[in-house]
C-alpha positions as CSV (number, residue, x, y, z in Angstrom):
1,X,6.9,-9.0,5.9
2,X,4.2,-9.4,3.2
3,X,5.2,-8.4,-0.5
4,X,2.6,-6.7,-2.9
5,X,2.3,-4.7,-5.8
6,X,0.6,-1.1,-6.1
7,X,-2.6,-1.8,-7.9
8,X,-4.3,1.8,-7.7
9,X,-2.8,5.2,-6.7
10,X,-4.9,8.2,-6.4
11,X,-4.1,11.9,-6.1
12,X,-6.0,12.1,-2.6
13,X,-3.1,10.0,-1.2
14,X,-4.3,6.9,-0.9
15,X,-3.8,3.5,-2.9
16,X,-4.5,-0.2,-3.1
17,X,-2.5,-3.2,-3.0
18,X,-2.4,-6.1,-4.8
19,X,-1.8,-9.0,-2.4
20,X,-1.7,-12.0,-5.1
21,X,-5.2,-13.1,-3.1
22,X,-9.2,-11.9,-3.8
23,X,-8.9,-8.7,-1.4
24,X,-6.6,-5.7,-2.5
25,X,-5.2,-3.5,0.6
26,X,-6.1,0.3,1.1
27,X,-3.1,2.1,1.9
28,X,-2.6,6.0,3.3
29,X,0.1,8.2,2.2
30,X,0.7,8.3,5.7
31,X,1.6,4.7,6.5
32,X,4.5,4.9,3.6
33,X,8.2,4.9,4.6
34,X,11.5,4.8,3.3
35,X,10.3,7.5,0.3
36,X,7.0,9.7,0.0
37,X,4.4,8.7,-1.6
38,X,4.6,10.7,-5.0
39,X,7.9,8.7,-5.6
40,X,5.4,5.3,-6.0
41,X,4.5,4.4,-9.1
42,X,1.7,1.7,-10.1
43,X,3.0,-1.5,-10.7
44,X,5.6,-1.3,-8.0
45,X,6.9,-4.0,-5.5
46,X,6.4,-3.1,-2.1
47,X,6.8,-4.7,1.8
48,X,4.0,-4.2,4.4
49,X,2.3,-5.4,7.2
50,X,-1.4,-5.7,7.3
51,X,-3.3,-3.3,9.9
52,X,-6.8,-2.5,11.0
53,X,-8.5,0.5,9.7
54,X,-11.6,1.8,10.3
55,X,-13.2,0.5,7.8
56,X,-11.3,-2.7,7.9
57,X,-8.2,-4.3,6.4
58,X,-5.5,-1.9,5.1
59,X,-2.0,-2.1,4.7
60,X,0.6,-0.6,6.8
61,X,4.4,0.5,7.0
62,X,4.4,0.3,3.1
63,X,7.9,-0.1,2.0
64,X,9.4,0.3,-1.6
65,X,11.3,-2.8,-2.7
């Protein structure tokens, strides 16, 4: 799986991943497991896999490392 750090976190339940490339990842509370997503904090190491949104590339089954 893909590792990443939380760039962004908003309190409409969404955030953005770091990748370590040019594009960052949107992420939905929603696609978070293993903890909720208040527990994530910016800065934060997490697992994912990469998934197709509707408005493109976003980050799924987001996993705290």
């Amino acid at each position: 799986m893909p590792e990443g750090t939380i760039k962004r976190l908003t309190d409409k339940g969404f955030g953005f991943i770091d990748t370590g490339s040019a594009k960052d990842l949107f992420f939905h509370m929603s696609n978070v497991e293993g903890t909720d997503f208040d527990s994530l904090t910016e800065g934060q190491k997490v697992s994912f896999t990469e998934g197709r949104g509707p408005k493109g590339p976003c980050a799924e089954n987001v996993r705290p490392l």
